[in-house]
N, C-alpha and C positions, 0 to 999 in steps of 0.2 A: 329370288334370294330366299334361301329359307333361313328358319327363326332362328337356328346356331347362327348363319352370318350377317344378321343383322343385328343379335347381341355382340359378336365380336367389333362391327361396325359402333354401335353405342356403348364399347369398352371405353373405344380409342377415342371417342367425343372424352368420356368424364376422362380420360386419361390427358386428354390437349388441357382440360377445365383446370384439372391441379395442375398439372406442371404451370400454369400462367396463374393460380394462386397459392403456392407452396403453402400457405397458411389456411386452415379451415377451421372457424369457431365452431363449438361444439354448444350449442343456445337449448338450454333447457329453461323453455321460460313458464312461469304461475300463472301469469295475467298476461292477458291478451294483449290490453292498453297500453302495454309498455314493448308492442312487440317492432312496430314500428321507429319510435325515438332510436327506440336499440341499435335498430338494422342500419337508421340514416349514421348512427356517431360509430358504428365499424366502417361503413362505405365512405362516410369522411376522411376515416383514417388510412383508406387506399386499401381496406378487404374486403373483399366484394364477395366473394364464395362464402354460404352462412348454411348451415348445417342446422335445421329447429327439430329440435328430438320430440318424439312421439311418447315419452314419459310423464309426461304430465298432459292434463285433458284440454289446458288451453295449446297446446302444440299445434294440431290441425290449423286452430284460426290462427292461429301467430302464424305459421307458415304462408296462410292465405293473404293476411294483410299484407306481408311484407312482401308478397309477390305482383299484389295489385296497387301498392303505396311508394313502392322503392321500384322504379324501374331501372338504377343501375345495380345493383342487389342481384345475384347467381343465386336463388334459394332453392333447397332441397327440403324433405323428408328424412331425417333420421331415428333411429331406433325400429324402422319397419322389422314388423315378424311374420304378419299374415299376408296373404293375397291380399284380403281387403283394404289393409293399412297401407297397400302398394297401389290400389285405385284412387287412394287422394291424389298421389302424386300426380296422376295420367288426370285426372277430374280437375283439380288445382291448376293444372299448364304449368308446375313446377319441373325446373329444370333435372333434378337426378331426385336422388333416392340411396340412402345407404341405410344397412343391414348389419346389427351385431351378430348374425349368424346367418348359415342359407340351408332352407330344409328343401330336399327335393321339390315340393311344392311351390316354395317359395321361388325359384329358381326359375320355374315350367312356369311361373304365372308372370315372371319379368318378362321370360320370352316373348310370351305370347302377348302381353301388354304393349312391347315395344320402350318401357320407360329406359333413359340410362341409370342402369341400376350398378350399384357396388356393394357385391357380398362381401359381409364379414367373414375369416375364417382365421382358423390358426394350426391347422395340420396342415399334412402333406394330402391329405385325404379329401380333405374338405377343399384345395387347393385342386384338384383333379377333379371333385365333384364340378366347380366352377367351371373348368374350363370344357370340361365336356360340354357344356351352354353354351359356349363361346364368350364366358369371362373371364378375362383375363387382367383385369385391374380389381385391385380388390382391396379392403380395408381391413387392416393385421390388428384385430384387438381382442382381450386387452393388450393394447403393445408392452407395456413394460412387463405386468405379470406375466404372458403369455412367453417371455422368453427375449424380448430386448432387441435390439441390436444382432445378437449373435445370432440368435435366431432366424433374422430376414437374410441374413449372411449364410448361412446356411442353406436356406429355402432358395436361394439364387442359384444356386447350380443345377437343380434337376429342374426347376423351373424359371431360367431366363427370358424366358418371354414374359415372364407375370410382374406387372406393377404393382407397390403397395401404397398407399394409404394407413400408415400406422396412427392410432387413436386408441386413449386410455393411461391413463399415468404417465403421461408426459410430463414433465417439467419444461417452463419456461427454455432453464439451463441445459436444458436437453435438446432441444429443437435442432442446432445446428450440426449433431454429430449425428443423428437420425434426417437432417436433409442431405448429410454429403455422402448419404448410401444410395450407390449407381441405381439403383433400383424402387427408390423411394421418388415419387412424384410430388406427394405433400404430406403434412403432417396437421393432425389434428386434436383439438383439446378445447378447456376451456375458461383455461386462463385469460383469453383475450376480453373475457366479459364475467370477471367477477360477481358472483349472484348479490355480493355485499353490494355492491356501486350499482348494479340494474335496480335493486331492492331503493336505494334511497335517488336513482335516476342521478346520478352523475355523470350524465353523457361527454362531461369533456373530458372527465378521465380515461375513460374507456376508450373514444378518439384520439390523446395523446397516446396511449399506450398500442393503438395499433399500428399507428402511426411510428411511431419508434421500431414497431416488430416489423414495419413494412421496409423502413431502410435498412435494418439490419439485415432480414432473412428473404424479401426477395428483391430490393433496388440494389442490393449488396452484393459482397462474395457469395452470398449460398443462393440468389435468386443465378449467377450466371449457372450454376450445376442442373444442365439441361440435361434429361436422358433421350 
């Protein structure tokens, strides 16, 4: 098997992963010690795929608690930029890894890592750079500035094979006209975890609330819109 088809082979892994969580918290978390409570009151609330961004310096270990504390927990790595910030992933036994952008580099070193990785992109360009890798599931952000809705509508005709991952100004209100594009697998943000309610640890809110998002957008009408 060479490294193109085996990145196309862990496209179609993170691509089964969203379509069975249409919803992906986007967890920028401060403090380590909150990373856990956090992970257990979204997986309460039925979502299980958790996104912990590499933006802040407690990110790495929040990623790693929650991977060794929460065993029903899908966590990843997000905001990867380097190689190196892509060896947590593979180091960690974290399950994917997502990219606000793919530098050549970046791309050669998913290969060759083998992680499932999800580059960000928002051209047509960067959208071929990927798939020359053999990825084809990818994360469109920012979604809303980068061009919306019209946009993945767009990008669907020269590239039909390509899944998206939209993440970046979404709104709540937004969710369900960006999950019923044929081409969208899931949708990402982070509103599911308020920094206000992590900040003062109000984990039932945060559990009702994904809870709520769980029957609406995938036990609902937008969880049956299967691609």
């Amino acid at each position: 098997m060479t490294k193109q088809d085996d990145a196309t082979r862990k496209s179609d892994r993170a691509a089964a992963l969203m379509r069975e969580a249409r919803l992906i918290p986007v967890l920028t978390i401060t403090d380590a010690a909150k990373a856990v409570p956090l992970a257990r009151a979204l997986v309460a609330g039925g979502v299980r795929m958790l996104e912990v961004t590499l933006r802040t310096a407690a990110g790495a270990e929040a990623a790693r608690a929650i991977h060794g504390e929460v065993p029903d927990a899908i966590v990843g790595l997000g905001t990867v930029v380097t190689p190196a910030e892509l060896e947590y992933a593979r180091a960690f036994g974290l399950r994917f890894a997502f990219s606000p952008g793919a530098t050549p580099a970046l791309l050669d070193a998913a290969a060759e890592l083998g992680v499932i990785f999800v580059p960000g992109v928002q051209t047509a360009s960067e959208l071929m750079a990927a798939a020359e890798r053999g990825f084809d599931t990818v994360k469109f952000f920012p979604a809303e500035p980068a061009g919306g809705i019209p946009a993945i509508k767009a990008l669907a005709g020269p590239f039909p094979q390509t899944r998206f991952c939209p993440t970046g100004g979404i709104a709540e209100d937004r969710i369900e006209a960006w999950l019923a594009q044929p081409n969208v697998v899931a949708v990402g943000g982070s509103w599911l975890a308020p920094s206000a309610e992590v900040e003062r640890e109000d984990w039932n809110a945060i559990t009702e609330r994904a809870r709520r998002a769980t029957a609406r957008f995938v036990t609902g009408k937008q969880g049956e819109n299967r691609t």
